[in-house]
Structure formats: C-alpha cells, structure tokens
TORDREN-528150 format. One record per residue: residue in one letter; z, y, x of N, C-alpha, C, O, CB in turn. Coordinates in pm, whole numbers. Glycine has a CB too. Layout:
N
SITE  resn      nZ      nY      nX     caZ     caY     caX      cZ      cY      cX      oZ      oY      oX     cbZ     cbY     cbX
SITE     A       Z       Y       X       Z       Y       X       Z       Y       X       Z       Y       X       Z       Y       X
...
END
This chain:
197
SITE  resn      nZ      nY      nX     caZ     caY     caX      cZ      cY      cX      oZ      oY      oX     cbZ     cbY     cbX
SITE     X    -276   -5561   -1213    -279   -5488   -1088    -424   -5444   -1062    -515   -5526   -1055    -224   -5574    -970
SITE     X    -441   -5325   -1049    -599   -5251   -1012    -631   -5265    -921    -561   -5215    -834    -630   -5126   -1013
SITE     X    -736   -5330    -885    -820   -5388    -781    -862   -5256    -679    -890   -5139    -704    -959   -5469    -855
SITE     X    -853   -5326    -571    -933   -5198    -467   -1079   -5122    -518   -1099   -5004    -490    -983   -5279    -307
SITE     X   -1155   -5184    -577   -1309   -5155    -603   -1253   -4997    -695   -1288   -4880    -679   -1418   -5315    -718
SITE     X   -1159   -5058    -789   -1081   -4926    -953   -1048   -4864    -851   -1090   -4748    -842    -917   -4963   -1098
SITE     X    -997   -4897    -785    -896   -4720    -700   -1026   -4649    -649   -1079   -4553    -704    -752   -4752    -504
SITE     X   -1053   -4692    -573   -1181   -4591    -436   -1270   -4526    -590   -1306   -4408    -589   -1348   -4755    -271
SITE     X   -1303   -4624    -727   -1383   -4546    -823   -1333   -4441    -868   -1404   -4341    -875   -1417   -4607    -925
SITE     X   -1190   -4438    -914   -1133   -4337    -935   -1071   -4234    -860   -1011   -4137    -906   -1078   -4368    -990
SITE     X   -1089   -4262    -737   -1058   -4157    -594   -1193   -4096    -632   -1183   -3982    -680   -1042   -4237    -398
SITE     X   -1305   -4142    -624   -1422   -4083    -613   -1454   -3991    -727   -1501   -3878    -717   -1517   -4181    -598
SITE     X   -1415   -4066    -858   -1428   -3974    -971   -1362   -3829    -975   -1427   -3730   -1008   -1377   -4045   -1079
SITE     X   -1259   -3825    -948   -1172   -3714    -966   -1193   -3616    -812   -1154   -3500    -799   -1002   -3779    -997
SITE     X   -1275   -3711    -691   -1300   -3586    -608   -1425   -3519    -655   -1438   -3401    -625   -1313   -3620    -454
SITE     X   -1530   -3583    -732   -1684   -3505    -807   -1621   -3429    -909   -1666   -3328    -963   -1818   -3621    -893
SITE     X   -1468   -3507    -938   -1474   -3364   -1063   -1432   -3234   -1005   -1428   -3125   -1062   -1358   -3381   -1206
SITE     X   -1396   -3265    -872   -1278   -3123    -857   -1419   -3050    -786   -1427   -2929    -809   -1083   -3144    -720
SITE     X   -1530   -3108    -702   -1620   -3055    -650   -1724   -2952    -746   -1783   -2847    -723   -1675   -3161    -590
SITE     X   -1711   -3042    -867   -1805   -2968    -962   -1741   -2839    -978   -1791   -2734    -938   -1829   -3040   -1107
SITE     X   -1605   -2850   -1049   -1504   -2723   -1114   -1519   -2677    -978   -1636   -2715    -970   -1321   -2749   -1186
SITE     X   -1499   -2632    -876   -1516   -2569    -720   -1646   -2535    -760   -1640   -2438    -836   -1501   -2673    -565
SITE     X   -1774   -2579    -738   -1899   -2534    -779   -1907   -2410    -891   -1932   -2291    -873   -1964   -2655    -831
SITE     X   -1880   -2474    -997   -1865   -2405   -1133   -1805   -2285   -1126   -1863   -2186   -1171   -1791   -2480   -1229
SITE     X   -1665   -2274   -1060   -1597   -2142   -1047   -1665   -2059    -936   -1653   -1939    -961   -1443   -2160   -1015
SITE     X   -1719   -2080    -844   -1761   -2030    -705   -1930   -1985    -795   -1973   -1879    -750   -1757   -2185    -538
SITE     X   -1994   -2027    -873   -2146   -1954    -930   -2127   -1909   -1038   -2230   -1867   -1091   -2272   -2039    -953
SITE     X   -2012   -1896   -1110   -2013   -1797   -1257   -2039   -1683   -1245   -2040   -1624   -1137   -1894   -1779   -1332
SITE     X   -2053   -1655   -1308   -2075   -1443   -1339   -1983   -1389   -1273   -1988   -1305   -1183   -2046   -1360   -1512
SITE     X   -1842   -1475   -1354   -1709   -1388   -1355   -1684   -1353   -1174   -1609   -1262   -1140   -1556   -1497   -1439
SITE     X   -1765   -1449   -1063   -1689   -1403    -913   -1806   -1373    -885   -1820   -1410    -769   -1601   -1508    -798
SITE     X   -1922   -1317    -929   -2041   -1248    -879   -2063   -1134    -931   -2129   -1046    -875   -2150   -1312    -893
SITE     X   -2008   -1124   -1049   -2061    -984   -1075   -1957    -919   -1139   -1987    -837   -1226   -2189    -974   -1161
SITE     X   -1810    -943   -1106   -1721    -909   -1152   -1681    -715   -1117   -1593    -636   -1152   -1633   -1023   -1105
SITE     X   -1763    -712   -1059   -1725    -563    -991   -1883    -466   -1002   -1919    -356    -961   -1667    -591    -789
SITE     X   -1948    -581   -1085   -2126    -469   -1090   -2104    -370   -1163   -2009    -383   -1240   -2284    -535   -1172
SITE     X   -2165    -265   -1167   -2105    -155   -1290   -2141     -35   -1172   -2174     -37   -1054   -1889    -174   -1360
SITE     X   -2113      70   -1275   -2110     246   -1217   -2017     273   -1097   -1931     357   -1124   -2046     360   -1344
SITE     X   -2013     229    -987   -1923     317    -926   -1948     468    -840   -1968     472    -718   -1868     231    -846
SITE     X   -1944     556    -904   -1946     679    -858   -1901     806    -836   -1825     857    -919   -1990     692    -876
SITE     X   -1943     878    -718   -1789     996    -739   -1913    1089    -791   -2024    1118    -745   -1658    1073    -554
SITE     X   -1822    1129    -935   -1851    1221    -992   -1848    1350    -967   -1933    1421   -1020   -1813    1207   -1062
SITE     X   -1752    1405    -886   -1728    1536    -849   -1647    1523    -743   -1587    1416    -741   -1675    1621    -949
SITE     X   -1623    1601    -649   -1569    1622    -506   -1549    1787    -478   -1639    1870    -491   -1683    1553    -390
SITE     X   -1430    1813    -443   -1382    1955    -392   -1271    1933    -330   -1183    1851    -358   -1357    2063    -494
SITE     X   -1277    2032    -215   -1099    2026    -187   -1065    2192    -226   -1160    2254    -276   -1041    1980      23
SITE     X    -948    2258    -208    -903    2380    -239    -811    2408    -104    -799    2308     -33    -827    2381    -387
SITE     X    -755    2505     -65    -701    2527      65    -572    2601      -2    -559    2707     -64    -804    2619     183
SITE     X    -461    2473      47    -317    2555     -42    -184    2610      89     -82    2541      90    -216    2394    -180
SITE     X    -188    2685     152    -105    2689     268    -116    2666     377     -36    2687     468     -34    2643     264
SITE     X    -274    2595     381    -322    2604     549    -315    2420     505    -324    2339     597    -175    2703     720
SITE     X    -301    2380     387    -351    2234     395    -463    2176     247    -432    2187     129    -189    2134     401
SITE     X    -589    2116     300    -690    2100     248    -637    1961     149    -607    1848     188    -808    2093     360
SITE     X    -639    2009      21    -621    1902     -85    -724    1895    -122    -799    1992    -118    -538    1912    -191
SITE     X    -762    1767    -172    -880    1685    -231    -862    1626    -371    -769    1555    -409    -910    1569    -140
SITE     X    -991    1676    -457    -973    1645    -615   -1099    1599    -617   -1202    1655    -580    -937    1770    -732
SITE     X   -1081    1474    -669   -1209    1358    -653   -1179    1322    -816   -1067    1321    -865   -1184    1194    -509
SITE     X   -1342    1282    -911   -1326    1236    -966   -1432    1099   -1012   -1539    1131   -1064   -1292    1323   -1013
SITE     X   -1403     953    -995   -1479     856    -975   -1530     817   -1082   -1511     900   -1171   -1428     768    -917
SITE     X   -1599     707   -1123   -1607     661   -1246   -1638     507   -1192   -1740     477   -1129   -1720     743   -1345
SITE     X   -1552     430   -1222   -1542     292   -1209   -1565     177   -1330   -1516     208   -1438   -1418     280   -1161
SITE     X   -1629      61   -1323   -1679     -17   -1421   -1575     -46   -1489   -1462     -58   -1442   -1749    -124   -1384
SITE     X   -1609     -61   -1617   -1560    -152   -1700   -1606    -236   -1793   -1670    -210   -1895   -1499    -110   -1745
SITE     X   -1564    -356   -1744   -1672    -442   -1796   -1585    -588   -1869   -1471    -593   -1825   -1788    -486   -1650
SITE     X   -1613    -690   -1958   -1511    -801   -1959   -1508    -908   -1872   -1453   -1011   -1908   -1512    -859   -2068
SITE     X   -1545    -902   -1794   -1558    -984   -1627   -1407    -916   -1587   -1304    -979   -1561   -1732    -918   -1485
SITE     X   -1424    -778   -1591   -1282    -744   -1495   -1174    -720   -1525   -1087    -670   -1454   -1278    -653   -1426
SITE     X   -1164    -764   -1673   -1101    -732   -1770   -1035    -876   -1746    -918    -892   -1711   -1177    -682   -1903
SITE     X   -1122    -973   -1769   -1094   -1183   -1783   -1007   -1175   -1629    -897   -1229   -1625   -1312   -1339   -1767
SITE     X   -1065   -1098   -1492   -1041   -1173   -1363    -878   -1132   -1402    -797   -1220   -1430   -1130   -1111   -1192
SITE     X    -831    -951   -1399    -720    -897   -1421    -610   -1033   -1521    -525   -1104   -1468    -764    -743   -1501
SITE     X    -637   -1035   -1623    -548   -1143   -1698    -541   -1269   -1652    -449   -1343   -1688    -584   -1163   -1826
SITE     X    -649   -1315   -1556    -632   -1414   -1493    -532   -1449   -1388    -470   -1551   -1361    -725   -1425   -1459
SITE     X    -541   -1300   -1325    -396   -1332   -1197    -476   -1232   -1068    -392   -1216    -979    -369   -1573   -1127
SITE     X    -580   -1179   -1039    -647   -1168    -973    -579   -1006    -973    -573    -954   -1085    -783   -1223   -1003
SITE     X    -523    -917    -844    -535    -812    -803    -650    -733    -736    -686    -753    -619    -458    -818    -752
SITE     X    -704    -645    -817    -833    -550    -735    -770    -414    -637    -666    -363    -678    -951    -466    -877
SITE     X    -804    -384    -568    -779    -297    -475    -895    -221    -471   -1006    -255    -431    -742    -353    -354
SITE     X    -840     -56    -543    -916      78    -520    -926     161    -431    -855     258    -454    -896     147    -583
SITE     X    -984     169    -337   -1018     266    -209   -1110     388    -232   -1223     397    -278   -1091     183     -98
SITE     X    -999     506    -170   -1103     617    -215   -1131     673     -29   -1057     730      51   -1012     769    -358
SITE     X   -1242     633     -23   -1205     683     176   -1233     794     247   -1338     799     311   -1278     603     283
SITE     X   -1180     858     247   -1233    1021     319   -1272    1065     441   -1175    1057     516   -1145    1111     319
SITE     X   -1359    1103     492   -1407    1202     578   -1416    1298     688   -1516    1261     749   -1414    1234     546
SITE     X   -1398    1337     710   -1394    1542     790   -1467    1487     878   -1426    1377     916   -1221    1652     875
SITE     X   -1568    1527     927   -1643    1567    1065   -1662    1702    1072   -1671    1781     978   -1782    1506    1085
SITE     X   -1671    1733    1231   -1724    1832    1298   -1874    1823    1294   -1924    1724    1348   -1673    1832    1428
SITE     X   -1958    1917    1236   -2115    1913    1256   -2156    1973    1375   -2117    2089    1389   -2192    1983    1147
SITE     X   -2239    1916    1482   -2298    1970    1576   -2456    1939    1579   -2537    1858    1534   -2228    1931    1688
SITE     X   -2448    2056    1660   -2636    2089    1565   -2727    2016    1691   -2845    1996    1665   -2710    2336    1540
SITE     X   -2672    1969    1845   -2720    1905    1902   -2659    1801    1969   -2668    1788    2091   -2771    1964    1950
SITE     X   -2564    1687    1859   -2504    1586    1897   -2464    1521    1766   -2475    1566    1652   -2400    1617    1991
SITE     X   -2414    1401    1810   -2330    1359    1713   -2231    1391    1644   -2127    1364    1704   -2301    1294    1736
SITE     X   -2209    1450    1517   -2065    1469    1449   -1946    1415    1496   -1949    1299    1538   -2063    1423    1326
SITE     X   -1822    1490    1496   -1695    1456    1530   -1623    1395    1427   -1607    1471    1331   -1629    1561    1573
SITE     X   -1577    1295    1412   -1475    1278    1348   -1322    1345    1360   -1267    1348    1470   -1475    1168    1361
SITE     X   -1264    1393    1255   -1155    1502    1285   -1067    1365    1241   -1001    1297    1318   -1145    1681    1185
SITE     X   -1088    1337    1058    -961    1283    1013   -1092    1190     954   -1212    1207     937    -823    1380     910
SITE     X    -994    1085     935   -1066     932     843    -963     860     785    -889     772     831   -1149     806     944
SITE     X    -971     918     662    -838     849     580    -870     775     479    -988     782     444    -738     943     518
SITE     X    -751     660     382    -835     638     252    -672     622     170    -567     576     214    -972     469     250
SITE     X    -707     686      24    -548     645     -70    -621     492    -116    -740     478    -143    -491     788    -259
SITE     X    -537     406    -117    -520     245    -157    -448     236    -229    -328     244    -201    -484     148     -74
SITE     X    -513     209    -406    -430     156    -490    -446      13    -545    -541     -55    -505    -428     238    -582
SITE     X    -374     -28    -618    -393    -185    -657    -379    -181    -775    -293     -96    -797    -303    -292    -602
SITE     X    -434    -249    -921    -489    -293   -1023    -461    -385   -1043    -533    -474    -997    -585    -291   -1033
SITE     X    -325    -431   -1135    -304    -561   -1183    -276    -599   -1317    -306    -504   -1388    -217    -606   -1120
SITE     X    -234    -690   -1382    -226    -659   -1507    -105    -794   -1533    -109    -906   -1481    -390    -655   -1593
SITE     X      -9    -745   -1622     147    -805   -1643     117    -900   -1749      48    -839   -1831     277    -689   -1695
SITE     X     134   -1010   -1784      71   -1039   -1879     198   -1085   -1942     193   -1151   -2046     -49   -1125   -1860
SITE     X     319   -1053   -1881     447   -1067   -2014     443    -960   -2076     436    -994   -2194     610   -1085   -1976
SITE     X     443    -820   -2069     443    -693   -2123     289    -684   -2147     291    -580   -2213     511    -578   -2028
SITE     X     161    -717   -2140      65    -690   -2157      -6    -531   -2118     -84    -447   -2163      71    -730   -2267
SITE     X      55    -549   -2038      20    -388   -1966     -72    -407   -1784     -83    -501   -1705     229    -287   -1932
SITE     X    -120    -268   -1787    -190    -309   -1664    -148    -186   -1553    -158     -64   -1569    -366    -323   -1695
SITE     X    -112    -240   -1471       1    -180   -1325    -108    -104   -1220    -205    -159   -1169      95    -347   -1212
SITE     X     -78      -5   -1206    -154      41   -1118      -5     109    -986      88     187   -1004    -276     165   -1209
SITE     X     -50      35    -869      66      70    -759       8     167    -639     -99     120    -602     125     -80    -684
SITE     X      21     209    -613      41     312    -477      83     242    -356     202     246    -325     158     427    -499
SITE     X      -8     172    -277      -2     100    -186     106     167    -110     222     124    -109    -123      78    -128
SITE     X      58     291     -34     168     320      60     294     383       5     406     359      50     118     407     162
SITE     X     276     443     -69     417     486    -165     490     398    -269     580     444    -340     383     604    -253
SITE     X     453     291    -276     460     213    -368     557     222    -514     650     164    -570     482     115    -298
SITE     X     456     352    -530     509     435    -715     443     384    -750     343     358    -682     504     591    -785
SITE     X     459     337    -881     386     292    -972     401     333   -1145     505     365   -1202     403     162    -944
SITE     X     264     321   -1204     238     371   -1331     192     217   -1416     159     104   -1380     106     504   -1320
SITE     X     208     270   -1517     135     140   -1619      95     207   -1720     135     319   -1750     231      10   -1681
SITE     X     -10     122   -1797     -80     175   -1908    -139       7   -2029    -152    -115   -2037    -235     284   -1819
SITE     X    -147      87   -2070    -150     -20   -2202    -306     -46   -2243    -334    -108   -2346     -61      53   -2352
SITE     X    -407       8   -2154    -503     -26   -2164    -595     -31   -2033    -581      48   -1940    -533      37   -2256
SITE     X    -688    -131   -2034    -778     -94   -1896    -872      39   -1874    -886     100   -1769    -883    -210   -1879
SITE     X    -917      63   -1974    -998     213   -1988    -899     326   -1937    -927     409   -1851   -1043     253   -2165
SITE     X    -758     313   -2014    -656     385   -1967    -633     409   -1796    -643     515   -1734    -546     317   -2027
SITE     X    -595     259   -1739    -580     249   -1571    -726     298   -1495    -730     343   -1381    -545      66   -1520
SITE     X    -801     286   -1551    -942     298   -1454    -991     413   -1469   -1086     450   -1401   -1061     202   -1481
SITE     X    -928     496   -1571    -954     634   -1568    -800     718   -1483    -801     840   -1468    -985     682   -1748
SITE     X    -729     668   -1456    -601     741   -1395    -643     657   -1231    -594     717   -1134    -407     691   -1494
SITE     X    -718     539   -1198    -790     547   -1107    -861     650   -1060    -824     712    -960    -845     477   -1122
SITE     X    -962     678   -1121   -1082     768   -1088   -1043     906   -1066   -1116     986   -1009   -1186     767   -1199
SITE     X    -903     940   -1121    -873    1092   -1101    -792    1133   -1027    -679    1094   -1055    -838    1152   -1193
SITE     X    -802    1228    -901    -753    1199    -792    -723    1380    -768    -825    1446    -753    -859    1096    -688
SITE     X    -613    1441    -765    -570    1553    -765    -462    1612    -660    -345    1572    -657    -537    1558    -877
SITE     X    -512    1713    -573    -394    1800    -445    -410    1671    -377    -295    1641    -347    -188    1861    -490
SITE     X    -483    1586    -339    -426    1461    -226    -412    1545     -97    -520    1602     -81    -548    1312    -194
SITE     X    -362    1563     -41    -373    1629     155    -449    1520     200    -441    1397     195    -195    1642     278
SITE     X    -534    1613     251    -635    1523     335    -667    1552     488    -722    1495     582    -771    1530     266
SITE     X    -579    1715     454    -600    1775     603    -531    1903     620    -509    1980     526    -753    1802     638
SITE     X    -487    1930     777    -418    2067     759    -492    2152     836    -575    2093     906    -268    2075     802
SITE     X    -492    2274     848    -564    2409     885    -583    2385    1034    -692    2390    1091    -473    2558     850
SITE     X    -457    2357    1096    -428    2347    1226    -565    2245    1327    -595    2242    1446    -265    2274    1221
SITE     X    -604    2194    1235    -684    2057    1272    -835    2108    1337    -891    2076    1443    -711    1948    1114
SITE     X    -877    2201    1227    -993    2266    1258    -987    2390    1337    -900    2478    1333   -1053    2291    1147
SITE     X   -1112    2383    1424   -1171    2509    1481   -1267    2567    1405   -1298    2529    1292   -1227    2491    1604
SITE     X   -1342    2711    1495   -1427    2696    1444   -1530    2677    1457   -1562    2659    1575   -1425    2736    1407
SITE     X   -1675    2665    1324   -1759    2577    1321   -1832    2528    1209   -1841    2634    1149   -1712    2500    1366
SITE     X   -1872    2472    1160   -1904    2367    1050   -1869    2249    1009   -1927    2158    1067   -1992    2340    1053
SITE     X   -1786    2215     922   -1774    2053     914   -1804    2016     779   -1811    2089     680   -1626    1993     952
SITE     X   -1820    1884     790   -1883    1801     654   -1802    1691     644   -1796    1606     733   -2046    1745     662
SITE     X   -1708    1684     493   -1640    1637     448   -1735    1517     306   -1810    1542     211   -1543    1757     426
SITE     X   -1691    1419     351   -1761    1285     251   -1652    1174     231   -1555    1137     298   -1907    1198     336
SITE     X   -1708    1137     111   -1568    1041      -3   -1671     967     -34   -1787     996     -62   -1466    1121    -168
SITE     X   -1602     843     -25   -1650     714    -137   -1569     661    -153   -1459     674     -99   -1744     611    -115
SITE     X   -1622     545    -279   -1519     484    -347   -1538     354    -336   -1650     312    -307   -1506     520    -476
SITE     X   -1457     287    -353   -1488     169    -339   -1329      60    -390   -1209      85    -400   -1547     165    -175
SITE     X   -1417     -65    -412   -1325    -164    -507   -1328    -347    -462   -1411    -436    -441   -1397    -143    -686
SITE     X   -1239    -335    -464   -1241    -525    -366   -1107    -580    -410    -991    -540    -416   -1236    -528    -138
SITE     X   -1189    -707    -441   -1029    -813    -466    -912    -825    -360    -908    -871    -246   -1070    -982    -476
SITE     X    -836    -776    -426    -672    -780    -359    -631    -943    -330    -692   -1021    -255    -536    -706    -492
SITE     X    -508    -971    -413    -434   -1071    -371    -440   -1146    -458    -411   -1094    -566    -321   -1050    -336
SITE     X    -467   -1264    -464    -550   -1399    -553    -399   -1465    -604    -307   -1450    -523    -673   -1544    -426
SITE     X    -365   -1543    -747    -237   -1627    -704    -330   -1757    -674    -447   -1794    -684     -96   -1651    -839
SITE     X    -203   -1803    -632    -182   -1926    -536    -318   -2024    -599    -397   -2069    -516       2   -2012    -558
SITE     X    -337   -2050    -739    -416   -2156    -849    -544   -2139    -803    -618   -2236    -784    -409   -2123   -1024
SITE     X    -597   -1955    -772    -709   -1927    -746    -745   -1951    -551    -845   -1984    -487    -719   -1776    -815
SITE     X    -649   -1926    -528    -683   -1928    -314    -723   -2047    -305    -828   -2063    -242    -532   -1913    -174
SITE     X    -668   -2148    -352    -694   -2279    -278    -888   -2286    -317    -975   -2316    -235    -570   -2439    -360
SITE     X    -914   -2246    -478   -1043   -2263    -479   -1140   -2169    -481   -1251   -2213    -514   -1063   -2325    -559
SITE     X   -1131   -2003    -445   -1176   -1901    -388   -1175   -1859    -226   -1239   -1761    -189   -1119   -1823    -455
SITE     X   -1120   -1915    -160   -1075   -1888     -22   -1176   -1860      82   -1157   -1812     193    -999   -1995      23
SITE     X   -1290   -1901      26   -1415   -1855     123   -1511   -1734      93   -1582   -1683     179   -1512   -1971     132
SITE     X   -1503   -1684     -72   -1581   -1645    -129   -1561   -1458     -80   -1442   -1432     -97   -1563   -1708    -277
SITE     X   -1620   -1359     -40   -1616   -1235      21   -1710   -1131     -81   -1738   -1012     -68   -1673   -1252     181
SITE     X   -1745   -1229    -184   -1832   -1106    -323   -1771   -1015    -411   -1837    -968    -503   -1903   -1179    -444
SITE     X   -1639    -981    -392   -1557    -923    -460   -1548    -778    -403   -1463    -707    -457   -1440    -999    -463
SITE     X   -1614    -730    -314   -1622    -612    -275   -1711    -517    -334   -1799    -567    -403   -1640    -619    -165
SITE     X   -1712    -403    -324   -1830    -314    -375   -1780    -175    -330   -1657    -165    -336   -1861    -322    -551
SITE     X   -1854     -52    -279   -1864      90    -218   -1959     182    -330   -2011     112    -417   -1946      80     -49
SITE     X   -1975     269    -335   -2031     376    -399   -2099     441    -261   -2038     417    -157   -1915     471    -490
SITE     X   -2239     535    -250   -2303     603    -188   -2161     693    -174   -2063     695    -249   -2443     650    -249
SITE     X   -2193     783     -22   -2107     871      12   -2105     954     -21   -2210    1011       8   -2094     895      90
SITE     X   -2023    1033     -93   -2051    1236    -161   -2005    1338     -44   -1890    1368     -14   -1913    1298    -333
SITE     X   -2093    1370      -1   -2071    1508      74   -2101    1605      83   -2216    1611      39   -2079    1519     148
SITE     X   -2057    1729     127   -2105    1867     135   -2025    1944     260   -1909    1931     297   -2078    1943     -15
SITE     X   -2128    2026     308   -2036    2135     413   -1928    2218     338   -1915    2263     225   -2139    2257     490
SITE     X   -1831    2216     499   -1730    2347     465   -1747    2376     547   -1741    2311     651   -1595    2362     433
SITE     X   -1775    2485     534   -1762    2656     696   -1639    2672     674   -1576    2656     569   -1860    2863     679
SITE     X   -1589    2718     818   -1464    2797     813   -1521    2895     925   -1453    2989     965   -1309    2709     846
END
C-alpha cells in the first residue's frame, strides 16, 4: 500500500510535468510565429458592373512549415479580407459608407489529406490537395460586391482592403492548453486609392 509521502510525490510529479509541456507548447515557434511571413495585398481594383462595385483583390499569404504542422495538427485559421468605402472630406473626417469583410476558414482533413477552405457565410466549400494550392485560391478574390451605385453621392471616396489571418477554432486537446494565448493573429498595411465619381 503507497504511503501518503508516494502519492503527494507523484501528484507533484505529473503536475511539473504537465506545467513544463504547458510552458513548452505556449514558447515554441510553432504558436509565435506561426503566421510571420508576407502578408500583402498585391493588387486592388474594383470595376462597376450595373450600378454595383465588385472588388478583385489579390493577397499573398505565408507559407511556411509552422502553418503547414499547426493545419495537420487540428488548428483552423481564419482569412479576413476587410473592406472599406469612405466619403473624403477635405475639411473633416471621412465618412464611412460600407465596412465589410469576406471570412474564410483554412483547415486541413487529415483522413482524405486535403486542405478545406469554407466560406464562412455561404458555407461553400472547395478543397485542394495542396497548401500552396488553398493559399493561393485564398489570396484571389474576384466580382466580390462590395457596393452598389445607389450608396454614393457625389464627391470623392477612398476605398482600402487589408488582409488579415487569425486562429479559428482549436480542437478540444489544444483549448484546454492554448486558451489564453491571443498571438495567432496578424493584418497586412491597408491598400488604398481614390474613386471619383
């Protein structure tokens, strides 16, 4: 029969081990710099199709084996592309007209070995058989409506996009020992330019 002194040693042992592995996972690379890399919008235009302003954005997002390890791990990233419109006034503060963002999610199946990219609010979804594959059908962003004719007067306004990337939805193995950690985010500088109408 194990004496009180063996139990409390081995209570104690196995709470330093779980503190260390908590330590260990909370200062690796993999949850600090899992999202460092290029994020940038490469190009920005909208086109005017019927009296409604579509937006063709094209990003360039990291790829790196950090985000490659978190994805097979269980870890969902969430892609935000966030848009814009102000009214420019030449002696006040800009108006905000519209402030929108498309939200997609980045996961990866690891029975089919494929990696899921979903359409938050539409929730269509595509897959691809490679990460270079998903993170480039990320970055390319074509006709989105971002705005209709009706919206604007006239004037000047300045339309700006960024991009940006943050951990989604953790499974269960990872929450209990990530649950505090908020480094999984990252934004790109804003791209903008005037439109006269």
């Amino acid at each position: 029969m194990p004496t009180r002194a063996a139990s409390c040693f081995r209570l104690w042992g196995a709470i330093s081990s779980l503190a260390c592995v908590a330590w260990l996972v909370c200062t690796a690379p993999v949850s600090a710099d899992t999202l460092d890399g290029v994020r940038a919008i490469r190009s920005a235009y909208v086109n005017v199709d019927r009296g409604v302003f579509d937006l063709h954005a094209r990003v360039e997002y990291p790829v790196n084996p950090a985000i490659r390890d978190s994805l097979r791990d269980g870890v969902t990233l969430t892609f935000d592309l966030e848009t814009k419109v102000e009214r420019e006034r030449r002696w006040w503060m800009n108006t905000t007209i519209v402030e929108i963002a498309l939200r997609r999610e980045l996961s990866y199946h690891a029975v089919s070995g494929r990696y899921i990219v979903r359409d938050v609010r539409s929730g269509v979804q595509e897959n691809f058989s490679t990460l270079e594959g998903a993170l480039d059908f990320l970055g390319t962003v074509d006709s989105w409506p971002i705005l209709v004719e009706p919206q604007l007067g006239s004037g000047s306004y300045r339309i700006s996009v960024r991009a940006g990337v943050r951990r989604g939805a953790l499974p269960a193995s990872l929450r209990a020992i990530l649950f505090w950690t908020d480094d999984w985010h990252r934004v790109s500088e804003w791209y903008s330019w005037s439109l006269p109408v």
